[in-house]
gemmi code that builds the backbone of each chain (N, CA, C; Angstrom):
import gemmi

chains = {
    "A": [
        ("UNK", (0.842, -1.210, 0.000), (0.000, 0.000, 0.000), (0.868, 1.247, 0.000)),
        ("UNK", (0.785, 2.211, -0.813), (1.594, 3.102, -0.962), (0.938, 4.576, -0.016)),
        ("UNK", (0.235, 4.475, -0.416), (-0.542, 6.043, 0.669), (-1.131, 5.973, 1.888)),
        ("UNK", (-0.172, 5.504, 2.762), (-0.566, 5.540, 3.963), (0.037, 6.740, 4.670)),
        ("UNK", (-0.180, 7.666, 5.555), (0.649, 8.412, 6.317), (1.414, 8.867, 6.543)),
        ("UNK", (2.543, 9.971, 6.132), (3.638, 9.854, 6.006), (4.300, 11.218, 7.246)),
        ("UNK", (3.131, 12.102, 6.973), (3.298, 13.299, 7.293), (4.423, 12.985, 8.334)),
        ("UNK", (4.576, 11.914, 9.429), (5.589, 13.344, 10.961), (6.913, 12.631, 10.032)),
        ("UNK", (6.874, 12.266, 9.044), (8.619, 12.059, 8.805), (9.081, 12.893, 8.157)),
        ("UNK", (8.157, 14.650, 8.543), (8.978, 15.909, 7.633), (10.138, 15.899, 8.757)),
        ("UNK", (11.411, 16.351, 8.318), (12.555, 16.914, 8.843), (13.171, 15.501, 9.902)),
        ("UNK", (13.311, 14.240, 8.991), (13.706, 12.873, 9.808), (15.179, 13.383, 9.741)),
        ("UNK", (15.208, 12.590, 10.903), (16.091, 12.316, 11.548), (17.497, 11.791, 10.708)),
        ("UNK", (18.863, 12.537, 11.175), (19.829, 12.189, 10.296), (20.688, 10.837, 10.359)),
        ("UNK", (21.740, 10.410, 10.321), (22.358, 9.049, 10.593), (22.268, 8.846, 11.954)),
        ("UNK", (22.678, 10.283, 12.672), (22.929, 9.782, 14.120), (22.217, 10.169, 15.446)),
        ("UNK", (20.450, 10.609, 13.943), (19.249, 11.009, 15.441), (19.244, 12.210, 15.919)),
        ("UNK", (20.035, 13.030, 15.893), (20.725, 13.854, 16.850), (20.140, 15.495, 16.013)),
        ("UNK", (19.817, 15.648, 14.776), (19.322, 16.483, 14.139), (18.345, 16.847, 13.417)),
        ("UNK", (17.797, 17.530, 12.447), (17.240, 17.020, 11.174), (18.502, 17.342, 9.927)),
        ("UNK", (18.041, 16.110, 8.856), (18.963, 16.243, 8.106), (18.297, 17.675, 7.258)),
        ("UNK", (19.421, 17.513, 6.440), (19.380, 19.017, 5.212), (19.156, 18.683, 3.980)),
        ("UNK", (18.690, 19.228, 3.211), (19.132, 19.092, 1.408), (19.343, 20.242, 0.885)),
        ("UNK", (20.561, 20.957, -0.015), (20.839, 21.572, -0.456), (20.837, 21.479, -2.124)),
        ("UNK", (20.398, 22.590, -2.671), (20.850, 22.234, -4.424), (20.833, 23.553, -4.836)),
        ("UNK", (22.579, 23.457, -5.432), (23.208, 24.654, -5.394), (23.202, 24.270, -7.070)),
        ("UNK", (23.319, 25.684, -7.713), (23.501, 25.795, -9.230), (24.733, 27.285, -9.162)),
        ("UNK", (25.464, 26.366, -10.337), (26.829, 26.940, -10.912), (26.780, 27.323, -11.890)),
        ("UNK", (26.984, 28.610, -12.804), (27.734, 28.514, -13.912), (28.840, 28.978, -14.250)),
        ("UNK", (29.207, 28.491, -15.657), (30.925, 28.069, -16.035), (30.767, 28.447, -17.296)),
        ("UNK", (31.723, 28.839, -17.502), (31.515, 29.168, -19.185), (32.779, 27.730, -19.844)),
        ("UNK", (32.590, 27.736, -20.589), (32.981, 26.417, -21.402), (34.424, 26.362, -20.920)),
        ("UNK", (35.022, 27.375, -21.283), (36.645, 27.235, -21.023), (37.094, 27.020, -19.538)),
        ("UNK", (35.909, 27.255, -18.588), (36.709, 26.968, -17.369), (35.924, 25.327, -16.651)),
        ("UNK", (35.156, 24.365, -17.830), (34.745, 23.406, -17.204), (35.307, 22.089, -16.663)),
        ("UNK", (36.708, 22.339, -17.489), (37.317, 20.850, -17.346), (37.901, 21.567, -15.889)),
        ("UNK", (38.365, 22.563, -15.643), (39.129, 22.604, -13.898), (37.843, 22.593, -13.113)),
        ("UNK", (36.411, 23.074, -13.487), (35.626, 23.360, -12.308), (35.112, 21.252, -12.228)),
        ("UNK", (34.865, 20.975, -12.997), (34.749, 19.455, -12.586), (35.964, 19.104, -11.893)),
        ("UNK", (36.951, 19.087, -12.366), (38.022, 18.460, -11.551), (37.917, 18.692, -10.289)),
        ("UNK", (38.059, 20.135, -10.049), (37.977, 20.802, -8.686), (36.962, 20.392, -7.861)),
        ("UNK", (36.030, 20.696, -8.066), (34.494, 20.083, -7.767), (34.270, 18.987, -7.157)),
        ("UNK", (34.282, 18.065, -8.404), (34.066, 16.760, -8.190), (35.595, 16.176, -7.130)),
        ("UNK", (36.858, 16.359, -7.217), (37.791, 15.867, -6.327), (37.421, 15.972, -4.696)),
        ("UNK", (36.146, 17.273, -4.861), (36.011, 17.901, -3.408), (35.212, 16.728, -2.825)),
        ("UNK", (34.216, 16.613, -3.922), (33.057, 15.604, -3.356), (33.731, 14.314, -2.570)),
        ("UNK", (34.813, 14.443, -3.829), (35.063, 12.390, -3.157), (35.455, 12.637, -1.776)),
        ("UNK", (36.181, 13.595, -1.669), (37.069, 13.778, -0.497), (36.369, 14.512, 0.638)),
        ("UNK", (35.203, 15.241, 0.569), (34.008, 14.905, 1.358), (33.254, 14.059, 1.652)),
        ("UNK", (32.681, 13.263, 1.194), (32.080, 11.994, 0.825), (33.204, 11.122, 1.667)),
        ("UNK", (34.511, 10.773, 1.315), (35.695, 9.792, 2.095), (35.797, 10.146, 3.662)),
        ("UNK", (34.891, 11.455, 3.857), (36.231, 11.572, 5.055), (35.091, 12.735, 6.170)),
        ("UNK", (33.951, 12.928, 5.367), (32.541, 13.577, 6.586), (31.826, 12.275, 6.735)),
        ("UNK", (31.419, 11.628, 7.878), (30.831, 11.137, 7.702), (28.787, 11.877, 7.709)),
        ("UNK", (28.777, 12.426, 8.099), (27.976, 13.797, 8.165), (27.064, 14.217, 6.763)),
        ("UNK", (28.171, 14.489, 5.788), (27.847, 14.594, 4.499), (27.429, 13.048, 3.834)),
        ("UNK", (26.557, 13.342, 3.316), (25.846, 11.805, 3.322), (25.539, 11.450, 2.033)),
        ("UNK", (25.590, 12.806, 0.658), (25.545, 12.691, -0.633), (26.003, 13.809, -1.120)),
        ("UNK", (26.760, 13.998, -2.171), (27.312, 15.097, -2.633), (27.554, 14.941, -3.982)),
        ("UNK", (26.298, 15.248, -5.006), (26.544, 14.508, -6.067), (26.792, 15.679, -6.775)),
        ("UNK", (27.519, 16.458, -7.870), (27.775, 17.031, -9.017), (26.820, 16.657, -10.512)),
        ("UNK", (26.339, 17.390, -11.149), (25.657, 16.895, -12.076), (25.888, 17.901, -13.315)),
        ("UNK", (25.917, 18.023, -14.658), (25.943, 19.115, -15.335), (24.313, 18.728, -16.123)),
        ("UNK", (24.109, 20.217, -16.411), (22.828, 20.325, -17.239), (22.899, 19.768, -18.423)),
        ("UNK", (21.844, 18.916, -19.248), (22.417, 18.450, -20.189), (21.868, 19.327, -21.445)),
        ("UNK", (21.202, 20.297, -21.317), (20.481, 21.045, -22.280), (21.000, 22.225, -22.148)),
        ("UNK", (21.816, 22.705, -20.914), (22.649, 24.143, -20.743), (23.900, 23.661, -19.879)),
        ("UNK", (24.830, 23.498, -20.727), (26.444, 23.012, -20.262), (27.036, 23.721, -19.318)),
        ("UNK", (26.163, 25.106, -19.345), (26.994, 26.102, -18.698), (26.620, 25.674, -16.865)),
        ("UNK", (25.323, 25.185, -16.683), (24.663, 25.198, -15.643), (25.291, 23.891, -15.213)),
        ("UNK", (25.215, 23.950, -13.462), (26.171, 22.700, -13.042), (25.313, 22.449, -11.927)),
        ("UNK", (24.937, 21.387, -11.252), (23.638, 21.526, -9.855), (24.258, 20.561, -8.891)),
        ("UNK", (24.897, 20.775, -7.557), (25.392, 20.204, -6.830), (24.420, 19.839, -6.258)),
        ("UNK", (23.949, 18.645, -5.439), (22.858, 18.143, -4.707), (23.874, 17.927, -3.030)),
        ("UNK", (22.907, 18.555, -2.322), (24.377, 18.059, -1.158), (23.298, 17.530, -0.281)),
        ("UNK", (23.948, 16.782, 0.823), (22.525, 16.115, 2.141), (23.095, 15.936, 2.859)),
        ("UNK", (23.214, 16.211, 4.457), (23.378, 16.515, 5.746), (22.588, 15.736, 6.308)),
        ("UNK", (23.482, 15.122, 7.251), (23.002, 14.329, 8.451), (22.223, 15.778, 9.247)),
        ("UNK", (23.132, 16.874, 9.558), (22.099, 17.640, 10.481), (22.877, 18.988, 10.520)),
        ("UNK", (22.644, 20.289, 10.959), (23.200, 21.365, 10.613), (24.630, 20.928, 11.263)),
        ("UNK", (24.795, 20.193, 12.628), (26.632, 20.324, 13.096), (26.967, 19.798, 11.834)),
        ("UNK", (26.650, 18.961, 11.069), (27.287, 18.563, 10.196), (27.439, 19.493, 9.051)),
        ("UNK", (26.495, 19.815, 8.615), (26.670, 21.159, 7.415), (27.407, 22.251, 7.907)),
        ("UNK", (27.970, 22.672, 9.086), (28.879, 23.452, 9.658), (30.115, 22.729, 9.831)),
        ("UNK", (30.487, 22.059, 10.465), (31.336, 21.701, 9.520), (32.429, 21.213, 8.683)),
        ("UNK", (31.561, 20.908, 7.515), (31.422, 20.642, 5.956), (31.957, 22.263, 5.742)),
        ("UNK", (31.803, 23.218, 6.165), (31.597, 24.351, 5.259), (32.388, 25.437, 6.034)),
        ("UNK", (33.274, 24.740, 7.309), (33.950, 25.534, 7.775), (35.478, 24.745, 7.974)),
        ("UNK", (35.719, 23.467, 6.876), (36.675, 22.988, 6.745), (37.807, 24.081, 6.053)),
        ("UNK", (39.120, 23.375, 6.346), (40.486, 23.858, 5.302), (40.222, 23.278, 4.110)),
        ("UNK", (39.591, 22.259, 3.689), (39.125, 21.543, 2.215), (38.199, 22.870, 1.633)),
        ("UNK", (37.313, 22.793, 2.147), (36.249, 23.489, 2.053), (36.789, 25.122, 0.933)),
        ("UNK", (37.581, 25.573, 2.588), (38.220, 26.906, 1.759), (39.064, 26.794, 0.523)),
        ("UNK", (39.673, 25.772, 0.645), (40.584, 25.604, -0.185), (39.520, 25.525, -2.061)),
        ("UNK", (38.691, 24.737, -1.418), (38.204, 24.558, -3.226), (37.247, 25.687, -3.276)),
        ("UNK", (37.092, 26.279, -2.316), (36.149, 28.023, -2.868), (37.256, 28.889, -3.642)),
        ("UNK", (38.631, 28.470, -2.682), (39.377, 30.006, -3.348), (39.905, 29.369, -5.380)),
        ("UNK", (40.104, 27.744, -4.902), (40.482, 27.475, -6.809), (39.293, 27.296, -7.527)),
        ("UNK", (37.609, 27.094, -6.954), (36.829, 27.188, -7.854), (36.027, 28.508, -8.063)),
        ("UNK", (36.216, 29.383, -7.029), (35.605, 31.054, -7.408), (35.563, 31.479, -8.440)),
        ("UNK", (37.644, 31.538, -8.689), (37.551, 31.852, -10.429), (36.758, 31.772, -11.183)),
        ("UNK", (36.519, 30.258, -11.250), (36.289, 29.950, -12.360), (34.367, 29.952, -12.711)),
        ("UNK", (33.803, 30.849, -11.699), (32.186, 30.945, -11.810), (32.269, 32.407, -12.571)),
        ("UNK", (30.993, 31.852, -13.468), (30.521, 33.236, -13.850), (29.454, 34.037, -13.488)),
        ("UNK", (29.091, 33.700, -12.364), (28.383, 34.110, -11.304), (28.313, 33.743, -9.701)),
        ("UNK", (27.580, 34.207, -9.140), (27.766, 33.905, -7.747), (26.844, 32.523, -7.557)),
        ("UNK", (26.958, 31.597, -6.935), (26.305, 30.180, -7.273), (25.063, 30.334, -6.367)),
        ("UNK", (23.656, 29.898, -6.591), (22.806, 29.870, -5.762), (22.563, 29.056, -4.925)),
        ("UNK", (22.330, 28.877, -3.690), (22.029, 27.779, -2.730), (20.349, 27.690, -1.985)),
        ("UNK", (20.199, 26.485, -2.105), (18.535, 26.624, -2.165), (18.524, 25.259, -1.065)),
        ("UNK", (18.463, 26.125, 0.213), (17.915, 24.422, 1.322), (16.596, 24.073, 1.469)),
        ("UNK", (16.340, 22.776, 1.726), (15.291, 22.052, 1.657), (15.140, 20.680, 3.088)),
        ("UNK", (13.871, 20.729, 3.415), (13.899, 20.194, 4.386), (13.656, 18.784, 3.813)),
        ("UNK", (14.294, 17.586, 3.893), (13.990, 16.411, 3.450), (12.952, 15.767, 3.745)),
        ("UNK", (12.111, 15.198, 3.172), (10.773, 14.446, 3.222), (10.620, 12.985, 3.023)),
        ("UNK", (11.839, 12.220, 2.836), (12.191, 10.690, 2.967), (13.476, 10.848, 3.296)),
        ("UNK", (13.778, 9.151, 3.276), (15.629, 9.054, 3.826), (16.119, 8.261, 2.093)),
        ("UNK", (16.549, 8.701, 1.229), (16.992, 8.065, 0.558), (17.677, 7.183, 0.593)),
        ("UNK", (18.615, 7.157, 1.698), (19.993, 6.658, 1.869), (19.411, 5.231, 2.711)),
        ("UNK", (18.509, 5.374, 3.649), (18.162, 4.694, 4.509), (17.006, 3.610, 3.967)),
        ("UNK", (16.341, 3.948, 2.829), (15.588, 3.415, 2.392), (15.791, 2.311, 1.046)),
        ("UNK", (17.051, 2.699, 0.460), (17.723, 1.917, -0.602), (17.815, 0.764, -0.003)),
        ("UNK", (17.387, -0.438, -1.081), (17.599, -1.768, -0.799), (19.503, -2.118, -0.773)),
    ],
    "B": [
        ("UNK", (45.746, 15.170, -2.329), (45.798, 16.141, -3.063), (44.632, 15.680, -4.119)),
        ("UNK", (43.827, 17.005, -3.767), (41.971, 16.853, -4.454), (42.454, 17.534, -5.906)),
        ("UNK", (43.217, 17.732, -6.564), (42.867, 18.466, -7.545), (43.594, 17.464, -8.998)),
        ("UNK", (43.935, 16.991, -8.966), (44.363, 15.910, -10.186), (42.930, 15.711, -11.169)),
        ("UNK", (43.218, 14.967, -12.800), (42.305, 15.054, -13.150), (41.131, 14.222, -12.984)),
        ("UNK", (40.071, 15.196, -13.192), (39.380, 13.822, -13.242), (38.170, 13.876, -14.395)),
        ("UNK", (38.864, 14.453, -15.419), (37.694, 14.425, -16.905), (37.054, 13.292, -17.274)),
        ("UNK", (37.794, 11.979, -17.056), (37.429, 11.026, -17.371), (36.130, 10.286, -16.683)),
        ("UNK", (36.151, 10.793, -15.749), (34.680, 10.623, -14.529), (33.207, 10.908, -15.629)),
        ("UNK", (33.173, 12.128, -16.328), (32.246, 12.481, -16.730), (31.302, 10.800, -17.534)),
        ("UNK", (30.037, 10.989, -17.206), (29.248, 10.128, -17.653), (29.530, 8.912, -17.094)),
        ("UNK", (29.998, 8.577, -15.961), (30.302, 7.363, -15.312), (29.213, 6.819, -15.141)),
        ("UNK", (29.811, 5.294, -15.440), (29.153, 4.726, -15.609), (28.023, 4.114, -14.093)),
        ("UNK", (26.969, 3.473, -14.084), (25.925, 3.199, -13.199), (26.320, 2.015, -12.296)),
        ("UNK", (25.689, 1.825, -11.537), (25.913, 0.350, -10.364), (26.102, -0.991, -11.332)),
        ("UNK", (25.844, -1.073, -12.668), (26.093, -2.221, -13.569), (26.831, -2.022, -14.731)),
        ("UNK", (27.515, -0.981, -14.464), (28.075, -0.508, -15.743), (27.403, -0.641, -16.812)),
        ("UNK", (26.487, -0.797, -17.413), (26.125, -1.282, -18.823), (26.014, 0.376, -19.152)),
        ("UNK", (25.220, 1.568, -18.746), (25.427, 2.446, -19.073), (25.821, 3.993, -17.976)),
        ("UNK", (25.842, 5.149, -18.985), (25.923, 6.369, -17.989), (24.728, 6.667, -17.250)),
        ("UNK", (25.213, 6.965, -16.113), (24.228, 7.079, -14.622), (23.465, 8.665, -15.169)),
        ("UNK", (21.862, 9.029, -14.884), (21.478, 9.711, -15.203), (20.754, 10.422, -13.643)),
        ("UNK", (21.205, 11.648, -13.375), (20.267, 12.258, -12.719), (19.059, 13.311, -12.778)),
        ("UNK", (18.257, 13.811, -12.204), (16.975, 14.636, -12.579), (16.948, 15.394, -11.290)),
        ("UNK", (16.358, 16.411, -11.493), (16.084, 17.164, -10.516), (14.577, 17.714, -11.476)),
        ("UNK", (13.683, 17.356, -10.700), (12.527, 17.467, -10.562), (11.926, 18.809, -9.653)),
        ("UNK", (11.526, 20.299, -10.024), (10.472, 21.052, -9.398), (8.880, 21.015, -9.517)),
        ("UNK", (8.610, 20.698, -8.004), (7.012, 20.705, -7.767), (6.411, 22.208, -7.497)),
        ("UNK", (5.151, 22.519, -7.735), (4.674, 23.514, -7.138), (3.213, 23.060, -6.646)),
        ("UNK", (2.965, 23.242, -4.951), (2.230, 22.299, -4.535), (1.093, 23.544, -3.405)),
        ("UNK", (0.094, 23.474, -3.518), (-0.522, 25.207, -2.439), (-0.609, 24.332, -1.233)),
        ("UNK", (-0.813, 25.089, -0.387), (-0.626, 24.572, 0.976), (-1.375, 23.819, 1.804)),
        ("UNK", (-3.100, 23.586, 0.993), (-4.003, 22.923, 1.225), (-3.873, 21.322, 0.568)),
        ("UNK", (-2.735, 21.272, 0.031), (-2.629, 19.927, -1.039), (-1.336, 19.474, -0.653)),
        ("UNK", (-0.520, 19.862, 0.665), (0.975, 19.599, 0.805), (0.898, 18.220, 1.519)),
        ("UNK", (0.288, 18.082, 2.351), (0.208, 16.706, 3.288), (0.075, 15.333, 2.266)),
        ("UNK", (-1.141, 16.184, 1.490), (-1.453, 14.446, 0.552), (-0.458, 14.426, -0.587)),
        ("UNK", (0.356, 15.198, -0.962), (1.536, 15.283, -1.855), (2.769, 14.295, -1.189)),
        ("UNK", (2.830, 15.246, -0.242), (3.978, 14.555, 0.929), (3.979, 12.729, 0.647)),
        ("UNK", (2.782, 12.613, 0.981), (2.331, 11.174, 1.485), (2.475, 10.640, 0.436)),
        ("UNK", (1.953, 10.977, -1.031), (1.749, 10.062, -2.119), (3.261, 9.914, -2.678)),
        ("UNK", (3.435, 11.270, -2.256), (5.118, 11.337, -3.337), (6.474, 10.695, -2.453)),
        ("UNK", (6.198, 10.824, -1.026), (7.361, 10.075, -0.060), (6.795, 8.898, -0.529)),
        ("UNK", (5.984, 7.979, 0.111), (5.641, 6.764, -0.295), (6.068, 6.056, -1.316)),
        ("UNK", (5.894, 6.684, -2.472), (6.294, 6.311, -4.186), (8.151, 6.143, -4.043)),
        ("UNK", (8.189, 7.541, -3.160), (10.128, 7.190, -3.232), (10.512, 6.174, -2.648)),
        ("UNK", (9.693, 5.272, -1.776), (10.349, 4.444, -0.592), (10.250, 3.449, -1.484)),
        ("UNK", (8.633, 3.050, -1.921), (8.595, 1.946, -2.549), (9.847, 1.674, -4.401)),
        ("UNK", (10.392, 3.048, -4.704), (11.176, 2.875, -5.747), (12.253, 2.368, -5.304)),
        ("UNK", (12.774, 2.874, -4.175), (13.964, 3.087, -3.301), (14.297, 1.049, -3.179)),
        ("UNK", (13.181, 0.895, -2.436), (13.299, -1.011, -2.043), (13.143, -1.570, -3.237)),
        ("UNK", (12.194, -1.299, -4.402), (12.004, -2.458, -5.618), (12.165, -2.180, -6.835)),
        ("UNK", (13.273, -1.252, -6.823), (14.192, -0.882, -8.477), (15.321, -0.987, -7.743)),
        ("UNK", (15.968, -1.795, -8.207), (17.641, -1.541, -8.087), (18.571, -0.643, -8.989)),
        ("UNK", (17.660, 0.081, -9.918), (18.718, 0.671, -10.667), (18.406, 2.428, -10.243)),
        ("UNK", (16.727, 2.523, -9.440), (16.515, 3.869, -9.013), (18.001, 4.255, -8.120)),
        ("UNK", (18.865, 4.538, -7.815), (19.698, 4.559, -6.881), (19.697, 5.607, -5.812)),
        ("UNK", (18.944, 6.329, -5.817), (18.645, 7.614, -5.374), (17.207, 8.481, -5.444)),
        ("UNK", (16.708, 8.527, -4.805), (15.303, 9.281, -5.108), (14.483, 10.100, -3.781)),
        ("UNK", (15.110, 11.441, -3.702), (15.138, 12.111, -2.881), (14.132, 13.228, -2.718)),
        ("UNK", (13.350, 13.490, -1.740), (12.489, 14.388, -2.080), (12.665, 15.425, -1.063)),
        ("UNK", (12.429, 17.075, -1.339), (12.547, 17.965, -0.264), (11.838, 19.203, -0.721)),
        ("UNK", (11.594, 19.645, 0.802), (10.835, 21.089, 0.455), (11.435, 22.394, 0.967)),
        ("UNK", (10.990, 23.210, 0.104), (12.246, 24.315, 0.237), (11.961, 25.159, 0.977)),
        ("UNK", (13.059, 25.320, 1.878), (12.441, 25.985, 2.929), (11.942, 27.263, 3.195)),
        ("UNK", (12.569, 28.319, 2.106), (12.357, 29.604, 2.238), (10.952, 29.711, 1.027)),
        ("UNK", (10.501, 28.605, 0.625), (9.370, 28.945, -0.290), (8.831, 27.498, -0.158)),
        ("UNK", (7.830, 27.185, 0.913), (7.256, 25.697, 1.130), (6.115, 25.488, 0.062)),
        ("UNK", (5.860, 26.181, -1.228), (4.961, 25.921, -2.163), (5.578, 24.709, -2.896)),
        ("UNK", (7.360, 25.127, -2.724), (7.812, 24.387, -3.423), (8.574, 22.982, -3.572)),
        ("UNK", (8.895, 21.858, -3.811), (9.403, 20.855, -3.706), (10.182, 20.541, -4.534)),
        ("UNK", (11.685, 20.512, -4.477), (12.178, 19.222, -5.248), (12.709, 17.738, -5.247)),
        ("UNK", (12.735, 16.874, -6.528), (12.602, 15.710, -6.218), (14.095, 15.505, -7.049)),
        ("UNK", (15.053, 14.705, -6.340), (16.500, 14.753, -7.094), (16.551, 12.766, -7.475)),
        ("UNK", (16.635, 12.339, -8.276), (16.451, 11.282, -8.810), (17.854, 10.553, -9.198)),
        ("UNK", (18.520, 9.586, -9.214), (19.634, 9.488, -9.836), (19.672, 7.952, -10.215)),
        ("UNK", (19.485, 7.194, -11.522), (19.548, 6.267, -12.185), (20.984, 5.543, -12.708)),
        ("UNK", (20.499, 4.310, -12.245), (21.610, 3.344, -13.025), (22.141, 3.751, -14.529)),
        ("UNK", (21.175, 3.973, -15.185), (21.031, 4.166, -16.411), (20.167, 4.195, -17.169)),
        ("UNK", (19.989, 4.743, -18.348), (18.657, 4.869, -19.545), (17.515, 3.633, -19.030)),
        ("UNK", (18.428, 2.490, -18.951), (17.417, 1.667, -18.952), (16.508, 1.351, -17.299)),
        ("UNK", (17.763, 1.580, -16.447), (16.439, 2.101, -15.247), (15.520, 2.954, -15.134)),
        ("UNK", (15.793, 3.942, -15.937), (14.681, 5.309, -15.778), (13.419, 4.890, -16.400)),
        ("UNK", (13.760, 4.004, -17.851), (13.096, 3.859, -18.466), (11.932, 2.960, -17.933)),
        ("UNK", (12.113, 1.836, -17.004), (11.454, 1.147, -16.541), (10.686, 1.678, -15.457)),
        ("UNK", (11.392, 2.881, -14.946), (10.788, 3.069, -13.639), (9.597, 4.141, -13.608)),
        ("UNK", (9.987, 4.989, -15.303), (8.799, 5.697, -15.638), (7.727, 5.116, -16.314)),
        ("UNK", (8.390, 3.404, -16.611), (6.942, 3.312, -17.386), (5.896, 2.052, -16.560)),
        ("UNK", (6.188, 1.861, -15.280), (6.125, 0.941, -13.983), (4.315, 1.166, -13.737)),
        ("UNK", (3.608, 0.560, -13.630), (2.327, 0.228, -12.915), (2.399, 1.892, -11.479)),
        ("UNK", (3.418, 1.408, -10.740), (3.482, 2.366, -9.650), (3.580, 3.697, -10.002)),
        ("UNK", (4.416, 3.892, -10.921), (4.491, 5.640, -11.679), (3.602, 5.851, -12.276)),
        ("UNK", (2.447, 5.201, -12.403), (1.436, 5.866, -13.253), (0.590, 5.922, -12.126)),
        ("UNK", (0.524, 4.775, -11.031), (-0.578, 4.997, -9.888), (-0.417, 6.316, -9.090)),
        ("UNK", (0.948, 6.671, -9.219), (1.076, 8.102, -8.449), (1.005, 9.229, -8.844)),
        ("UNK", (1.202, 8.957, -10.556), (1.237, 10.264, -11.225), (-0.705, 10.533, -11.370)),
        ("UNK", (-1.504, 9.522, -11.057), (-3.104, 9.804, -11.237), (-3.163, 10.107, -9.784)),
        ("UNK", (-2.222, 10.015, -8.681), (-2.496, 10.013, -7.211), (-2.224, 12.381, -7.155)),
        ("UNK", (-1.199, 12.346, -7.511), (-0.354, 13.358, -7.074), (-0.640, 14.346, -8.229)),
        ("UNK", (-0.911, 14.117, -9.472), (-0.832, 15.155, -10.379), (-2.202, 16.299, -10.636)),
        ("UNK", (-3.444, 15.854, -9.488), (-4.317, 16.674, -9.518), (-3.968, 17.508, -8.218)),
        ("UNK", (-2.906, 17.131, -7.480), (-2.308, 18.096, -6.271), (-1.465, 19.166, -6.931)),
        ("UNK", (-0.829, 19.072, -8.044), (0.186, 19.988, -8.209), (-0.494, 21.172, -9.391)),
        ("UNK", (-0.201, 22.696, -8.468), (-0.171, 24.176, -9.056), (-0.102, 23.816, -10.675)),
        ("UNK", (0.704, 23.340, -11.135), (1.515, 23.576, -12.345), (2.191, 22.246, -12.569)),
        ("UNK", (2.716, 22.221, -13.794), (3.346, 21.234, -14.595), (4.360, 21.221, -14.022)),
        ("UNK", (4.861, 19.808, -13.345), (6.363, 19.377, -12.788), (7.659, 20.325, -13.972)),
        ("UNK", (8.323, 20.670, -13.801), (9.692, 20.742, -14.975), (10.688, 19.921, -14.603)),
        ("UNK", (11.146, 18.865, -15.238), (12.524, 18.287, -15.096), (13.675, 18.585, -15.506)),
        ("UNK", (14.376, 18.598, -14.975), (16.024, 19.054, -15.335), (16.943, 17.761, -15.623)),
        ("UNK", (17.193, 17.514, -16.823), (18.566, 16.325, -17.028), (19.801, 16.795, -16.916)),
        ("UNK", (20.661, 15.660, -15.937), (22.184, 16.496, -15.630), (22.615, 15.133, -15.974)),
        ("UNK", (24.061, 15.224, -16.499), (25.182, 14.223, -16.597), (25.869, 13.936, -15.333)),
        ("UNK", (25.707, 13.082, -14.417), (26.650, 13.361, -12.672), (27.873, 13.002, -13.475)),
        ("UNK", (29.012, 14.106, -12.687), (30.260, 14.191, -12.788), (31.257, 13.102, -11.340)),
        ("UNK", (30.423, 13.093, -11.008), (31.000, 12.165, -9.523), (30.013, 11.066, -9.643)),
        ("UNK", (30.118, 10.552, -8.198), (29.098, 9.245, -7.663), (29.105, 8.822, -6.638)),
        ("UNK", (28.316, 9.950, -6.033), (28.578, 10.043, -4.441), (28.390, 8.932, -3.503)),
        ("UNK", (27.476, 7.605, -4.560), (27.071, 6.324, -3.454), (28.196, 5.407, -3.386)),
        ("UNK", (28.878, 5.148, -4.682), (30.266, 4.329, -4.482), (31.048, 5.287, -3.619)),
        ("UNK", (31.272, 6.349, -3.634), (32.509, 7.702, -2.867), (32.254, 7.331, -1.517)),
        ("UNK", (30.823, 7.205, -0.943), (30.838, 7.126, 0.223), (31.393, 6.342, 1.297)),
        ("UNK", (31.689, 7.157, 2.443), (32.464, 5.750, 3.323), (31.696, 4.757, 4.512)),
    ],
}
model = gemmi.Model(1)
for chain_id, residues in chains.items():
    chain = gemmi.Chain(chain_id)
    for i, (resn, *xyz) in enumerate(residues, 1):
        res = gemmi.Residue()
        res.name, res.seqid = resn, gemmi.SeqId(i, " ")
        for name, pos in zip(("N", "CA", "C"), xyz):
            atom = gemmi.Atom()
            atom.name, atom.element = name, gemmi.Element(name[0])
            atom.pos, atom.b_iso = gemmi.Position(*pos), 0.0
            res.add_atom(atom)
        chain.add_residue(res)
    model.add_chain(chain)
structure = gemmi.Structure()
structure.add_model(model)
structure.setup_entities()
C-alpha cells in the first residue's frame, strides 16, 4: 500500500538522530573554457568529502544536459553540526578560493527540508 | 591532493556498468491545502522505488524551505534503462493519477550528466 501516512517524517532524523537532516541544491555557472578545472575541482572535493565527513551523506555534481553552462550540486546533511562543519573545513576553503575563479556568477544555494531518507531506504 | 584530473569521470558509468548514470532534478509547485497528501503520495512512491528498483539509486524528495509551495525531487539512475522502466512501472502511473491533480503547475525536469558518484565515494 503506498498512501498511507507519512506526514511526521517531515525533517527525519539524520544518521545519528541527533538532528534534522538538510538538502541543499546549489547551481553553478561556467563558461565552457573553465569546465574541465571546475569538474576536476568540484568533483575531487566531493570524493574527499564523501571519504572523510561522515555527516555529508551525498554530494553529487551533475551538469545540465540542455545548458552546459549550468552545473547543480545536490548536497545532504546528516544535520546542521554537520553542514557546519562541511563548510567551515580547510578543504572546504581551499576549493572556494580554486573554484571562485572559475564561476561566472555567484552560485545559488537553495535548502530544503527532506521528506524521505533516501539513503536509509535503498535496498 | 583533491585536484588531479578527473575528466574522465564524466558520464560514469551506473551500479552495472552497462550504461551512464542519469540524474533529474525534478520542481514541484504544490498550495498549501494539497501539501500533506503530496507529501504522502510522493514520499511513499520514493520508498517503494527506493526497495524495488535496483537501478533507481537515489530518489530524494525535499521542500524548500524559504518557499514551502515548493518541492524538489532529485532522482539518480543506473542508467537509460532504469529510468526507463521506472517511468513506465504500474506504480508511476498509480502516483502520477495520485499526485498530479495536487500539483499548481506542470512538474519541470532538469537532465544532468553526474560528474562524480557520491554512493560508491561514500564511506
Amino acid at each position: 500500500m503506498l498512501w498511507h501516512d507519512a506526514g511526521e517524517r517531515r525533517g527525519i532524523g539524520g544518521m545519528n538522530g541527533s538532528g534534522q537532516m538538510i538538502m541543499l541544491v546549489v547551481t553553478f555557472s561556467v563558461e565552457e573554457q573553465h569546465r574541465a578545472a571546475f569538474e576536476t575541482g568540484l568533483g575531487d572535493f566531493a570524493r574527499w568529502s564523501l571519504a572523510n565527513e561522515p555527516g555529508t551523506l551525498f554530494y553529487q555534481l551533475g551538469q545540465d544536459e540542455t545548458d552546459p553552462s549550468t552545473y547543480r550540486l545536490i548536497e545532504l546533511y546528516a544535520d546542521q553540526a554537520s553542514l557546519d562543519r562541511h563548510s567551515t573545513s580547510d578543504a572546504y576553503r581551499q576549493v572556494g578560493k580554486a573554484v571562485g575563479p572559475l564561476l561566472a556568477a555567484a552560485p545559488t544555494i537553495v535548502r530544503h527540508a527532506p521528506v524521505n531518507d533516501s539513503l536509509s531506504e535503498k535496498v
